[in-house]
C-alpha positions as CSV (number, residue, x, y, z in Angstrom):
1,X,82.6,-0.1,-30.2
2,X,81.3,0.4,-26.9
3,X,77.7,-0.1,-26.0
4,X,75.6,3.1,-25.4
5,X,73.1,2.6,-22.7
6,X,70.1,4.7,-23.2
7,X,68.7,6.9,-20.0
8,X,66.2,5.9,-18.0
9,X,63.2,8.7,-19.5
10,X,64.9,7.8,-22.8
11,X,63.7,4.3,-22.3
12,X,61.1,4.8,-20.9
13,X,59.7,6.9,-23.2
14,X,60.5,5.1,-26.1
15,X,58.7,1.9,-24.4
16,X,55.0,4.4,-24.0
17,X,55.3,5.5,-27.7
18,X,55.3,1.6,-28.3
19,X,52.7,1.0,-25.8
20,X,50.3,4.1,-27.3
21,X,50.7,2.3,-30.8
22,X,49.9,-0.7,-29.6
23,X,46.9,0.7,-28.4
24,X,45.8,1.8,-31.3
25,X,46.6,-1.5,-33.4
26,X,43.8,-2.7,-31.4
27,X,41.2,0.0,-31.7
28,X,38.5,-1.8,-31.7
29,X,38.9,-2.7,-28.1
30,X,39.5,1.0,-27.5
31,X,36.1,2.2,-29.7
32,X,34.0,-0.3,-27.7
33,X,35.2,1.4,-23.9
34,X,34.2,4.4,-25.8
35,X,30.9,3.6,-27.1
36,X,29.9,1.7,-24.6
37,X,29.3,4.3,-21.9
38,X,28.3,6.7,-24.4
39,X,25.1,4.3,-25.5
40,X,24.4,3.9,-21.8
41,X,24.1,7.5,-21.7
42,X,22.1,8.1,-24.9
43,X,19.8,5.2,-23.1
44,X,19.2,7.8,-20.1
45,X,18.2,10.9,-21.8
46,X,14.5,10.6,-20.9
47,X,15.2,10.2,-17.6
48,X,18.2,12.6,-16.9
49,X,15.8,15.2,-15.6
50,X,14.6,12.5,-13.0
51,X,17.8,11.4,-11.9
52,X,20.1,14.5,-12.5
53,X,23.0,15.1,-15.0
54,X,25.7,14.6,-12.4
55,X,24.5,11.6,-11.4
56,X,24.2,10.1,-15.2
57,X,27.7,11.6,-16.3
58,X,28.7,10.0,-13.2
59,X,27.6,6.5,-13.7
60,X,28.7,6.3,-17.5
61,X,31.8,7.7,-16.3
62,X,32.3,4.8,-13.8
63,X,30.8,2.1,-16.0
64,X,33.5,3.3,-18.2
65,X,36.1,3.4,-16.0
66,X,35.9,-0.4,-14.7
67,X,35.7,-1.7,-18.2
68,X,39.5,0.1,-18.3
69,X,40.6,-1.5,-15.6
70,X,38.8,-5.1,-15.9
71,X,38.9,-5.7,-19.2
72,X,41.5,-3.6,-21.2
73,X,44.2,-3.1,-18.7
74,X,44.3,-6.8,-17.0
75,X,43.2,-8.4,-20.0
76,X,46.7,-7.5,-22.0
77,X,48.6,-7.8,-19.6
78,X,48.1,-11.3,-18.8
79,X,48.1,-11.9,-23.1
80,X,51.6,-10.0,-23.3
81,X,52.5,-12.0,-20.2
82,X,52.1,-15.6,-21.8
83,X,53.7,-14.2,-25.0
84,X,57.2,-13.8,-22.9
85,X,56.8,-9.5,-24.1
86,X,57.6,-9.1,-20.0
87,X,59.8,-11.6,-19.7
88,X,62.1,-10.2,-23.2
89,X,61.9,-6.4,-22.0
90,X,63.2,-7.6,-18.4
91,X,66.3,-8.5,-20.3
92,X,66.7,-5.2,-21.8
93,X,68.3,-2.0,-19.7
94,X,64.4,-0.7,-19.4
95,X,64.0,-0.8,-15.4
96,X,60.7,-3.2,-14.6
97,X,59.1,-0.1,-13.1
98,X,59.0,1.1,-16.6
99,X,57.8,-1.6,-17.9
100,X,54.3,-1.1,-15.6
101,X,54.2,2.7,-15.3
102,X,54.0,2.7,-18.9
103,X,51.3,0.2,-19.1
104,X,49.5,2.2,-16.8
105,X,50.3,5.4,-18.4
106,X,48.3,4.4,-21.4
107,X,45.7,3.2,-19.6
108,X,45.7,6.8,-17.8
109,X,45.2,8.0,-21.5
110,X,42.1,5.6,-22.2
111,X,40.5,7.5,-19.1
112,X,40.7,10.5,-20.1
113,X,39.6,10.0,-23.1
114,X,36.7,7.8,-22.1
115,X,36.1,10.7,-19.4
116,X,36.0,13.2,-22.2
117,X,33.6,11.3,-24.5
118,X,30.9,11.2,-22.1
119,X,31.5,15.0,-21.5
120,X,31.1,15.6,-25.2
121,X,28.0,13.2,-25.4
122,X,26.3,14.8,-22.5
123,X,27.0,18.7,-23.5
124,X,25.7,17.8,-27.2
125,X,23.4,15.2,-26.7
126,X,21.5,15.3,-23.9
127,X,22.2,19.0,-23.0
128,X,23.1,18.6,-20.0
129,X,25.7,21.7,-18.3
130,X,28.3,21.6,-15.9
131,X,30.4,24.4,-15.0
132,X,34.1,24.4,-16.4
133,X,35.2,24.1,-12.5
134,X,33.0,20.5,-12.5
135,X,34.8,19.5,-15.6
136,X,38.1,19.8,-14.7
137,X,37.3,18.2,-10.9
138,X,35.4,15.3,-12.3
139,X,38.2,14.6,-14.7
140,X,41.0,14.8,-11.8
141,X,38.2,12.4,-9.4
142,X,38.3,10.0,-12.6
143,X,41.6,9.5,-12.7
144,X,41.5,8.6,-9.0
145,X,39.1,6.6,-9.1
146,X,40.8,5.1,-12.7
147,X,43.6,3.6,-10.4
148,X,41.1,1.7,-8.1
149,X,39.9,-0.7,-11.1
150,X,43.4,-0.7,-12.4
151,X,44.7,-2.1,-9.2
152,X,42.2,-4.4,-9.0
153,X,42.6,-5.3,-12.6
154,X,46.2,-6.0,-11.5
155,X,44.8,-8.3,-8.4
156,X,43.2,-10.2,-10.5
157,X,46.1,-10.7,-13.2
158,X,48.4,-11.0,-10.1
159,X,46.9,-14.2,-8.9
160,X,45.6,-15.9,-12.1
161,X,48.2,-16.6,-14.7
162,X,46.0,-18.1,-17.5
163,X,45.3,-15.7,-19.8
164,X,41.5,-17.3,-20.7
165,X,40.8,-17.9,-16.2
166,X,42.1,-13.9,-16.3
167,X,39.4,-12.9,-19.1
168,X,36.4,-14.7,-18.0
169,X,37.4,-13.7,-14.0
170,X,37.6,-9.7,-15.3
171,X,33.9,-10.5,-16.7
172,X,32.1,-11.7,-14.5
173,X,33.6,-9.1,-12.0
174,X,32.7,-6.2,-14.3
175,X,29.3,-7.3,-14.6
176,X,29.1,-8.2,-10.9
177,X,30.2,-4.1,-10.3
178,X,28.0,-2.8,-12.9
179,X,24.9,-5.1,-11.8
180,X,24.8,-4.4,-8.2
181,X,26.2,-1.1,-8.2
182,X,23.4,0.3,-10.7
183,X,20.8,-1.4,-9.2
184,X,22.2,-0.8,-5.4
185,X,22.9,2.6,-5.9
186,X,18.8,3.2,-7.2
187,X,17.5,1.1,-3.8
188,X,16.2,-1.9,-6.3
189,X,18.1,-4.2,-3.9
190,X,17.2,-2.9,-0.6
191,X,18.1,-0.3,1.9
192,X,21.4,-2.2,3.2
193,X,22.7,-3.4,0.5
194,X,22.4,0.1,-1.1
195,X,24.6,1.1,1.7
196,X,26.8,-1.5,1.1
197,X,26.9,-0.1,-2.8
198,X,28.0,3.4,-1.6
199,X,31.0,2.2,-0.1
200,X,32.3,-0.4,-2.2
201,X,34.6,0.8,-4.9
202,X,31.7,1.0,-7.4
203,X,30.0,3.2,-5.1
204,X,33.1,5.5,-3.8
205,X,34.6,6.4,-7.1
206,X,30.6,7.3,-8.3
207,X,30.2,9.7,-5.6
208,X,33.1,11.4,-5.7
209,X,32.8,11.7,-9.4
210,X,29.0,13.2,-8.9
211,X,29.7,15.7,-6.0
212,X,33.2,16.8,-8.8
213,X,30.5,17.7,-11.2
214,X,28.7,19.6,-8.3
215,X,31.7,21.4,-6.6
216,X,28.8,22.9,-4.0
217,X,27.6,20.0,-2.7
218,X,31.2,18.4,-2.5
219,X,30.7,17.3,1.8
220,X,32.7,16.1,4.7
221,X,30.7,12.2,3.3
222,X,32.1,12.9,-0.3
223,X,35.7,13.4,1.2
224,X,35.4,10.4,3.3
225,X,34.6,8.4,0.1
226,X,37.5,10.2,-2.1
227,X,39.4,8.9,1.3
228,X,37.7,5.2,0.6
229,X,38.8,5.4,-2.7
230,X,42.4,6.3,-2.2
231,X,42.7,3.7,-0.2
232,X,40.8,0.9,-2.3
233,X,43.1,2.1,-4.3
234,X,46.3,1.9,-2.4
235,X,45.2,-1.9,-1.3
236,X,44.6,-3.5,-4.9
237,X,47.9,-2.1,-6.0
238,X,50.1,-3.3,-3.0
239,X,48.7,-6.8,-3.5
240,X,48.6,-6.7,-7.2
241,X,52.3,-5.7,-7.6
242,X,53.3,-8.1,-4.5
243,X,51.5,-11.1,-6.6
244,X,52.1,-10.4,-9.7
245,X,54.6,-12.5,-12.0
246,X,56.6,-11.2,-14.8
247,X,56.5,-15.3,-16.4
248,X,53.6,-17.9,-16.6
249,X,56.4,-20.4,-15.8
């Protein structure tokens, strides 16, 4: 009987519905990157009329975002890596490009949810209201700045092939990003360093998020960081795919 070879999108959408379920076996990684910057939030509300409801949607948002791309996304790869799962779906007809699209694909899903909780938590919580318009931008300027943290989740798995190196690396980078870009980004640390802050990838992705809530203040610096962030973006990728290794071996 001859051998039926199933079509690219077939494959490659039978590979995400495997990838979403896998996901979802391990939902308590997936509840934590939800509650996290939801606490955070909850944290802020008596001082969300100090610092504005942009900016603290903003920064949970972010917060939220690197633990996607730090510690979920590089994380299992590295742990399906030294399992052989790359290694036995490179020997199937499933293009490798698959492979990583869908991996990213559910970690595209993880930020809009993430994006969406802190939305809900801020509307019902802490009252605070954007227009639809600021929704809708801040959830397209998440994604964006989603694939910054992804590709330098995929950096780091690209150049460390333990699985154990790879998880304590992605945590003490996370908190390094979190640490110095909360306190940068309120001036605890100093003027220059808080201009360092704004245009590191912490700082980029945060302002483009804040000025999406705020369509009206959006500015020629905001679109020079959406520009930053693009090509963070574009840089972690290229060296993360050009490093990485399908095989601890």
């Amino acid at each position: 009987m001859e051998n039926i070879v199933p079509s690219t999108a077939t494959a490659f959408t039978t590979l995400l519905r495997s990838d979403l379920k896998t996901q979802w076996r391990n939902r308590r990684s997936v509840i934590l990157m939800l509650i996290i910057p939801v606490i955070i939030l909850f944290s802020w509300k008596d001082i969300i009329d100090k610092i504005g409801g942009a900016f603290a949607l903003s920064s949970c948002i972010t917060i939220g975002l690197t633990a996607i791309g730090l510690m979920g996304y590089s994380n299992s790869v590295a742990r399906d890596r030294e399992k052989g799962i790359f290694q036995r779906l490179r020997t199937t007809p499933i293009p490798s490009w698959c492979i990583m699209i869908s991996r990213i694909g559910v970690q595209l899903v993880m930020i809009m949810l993430v994006t969406l909780a802190v939305f809900l938590s801020g509307h019902y919580f802490d009252k605070i209201t954007i227009t639809p318009v600021g929704y809708v931008f801040a959830l397209i300027t998440a994604i964006v700045g989603g694939t910054v943290y992804l590709g330098l989740g995929q950096v780091i798995v690209g150049l460390i092939k333990n699985p154990e190196t790879v998880a304590s690396t992605t945590r003490l980078v996370y908190f390094a990003f979190i640490m110095i870009g909360m306190l940068g980004q309120f001036g605890i640390l100093g003027d220059q360093l808080q201009k360092i802050v704004e245009w590191s990838p912490y700082g980029t992705v945060h302002t483009i998020i804040t000025r999406s809530l705020e369509p009206s203040k959006w500015s020629k610096t905001t679109t020079e960081a959406l520009l930053a962030t693009i090509g963070y973006a574009v840089v972690f990728s290229i060296i993360g795919i050009k490093k990485f290794k399908w095989s601890n071996k």
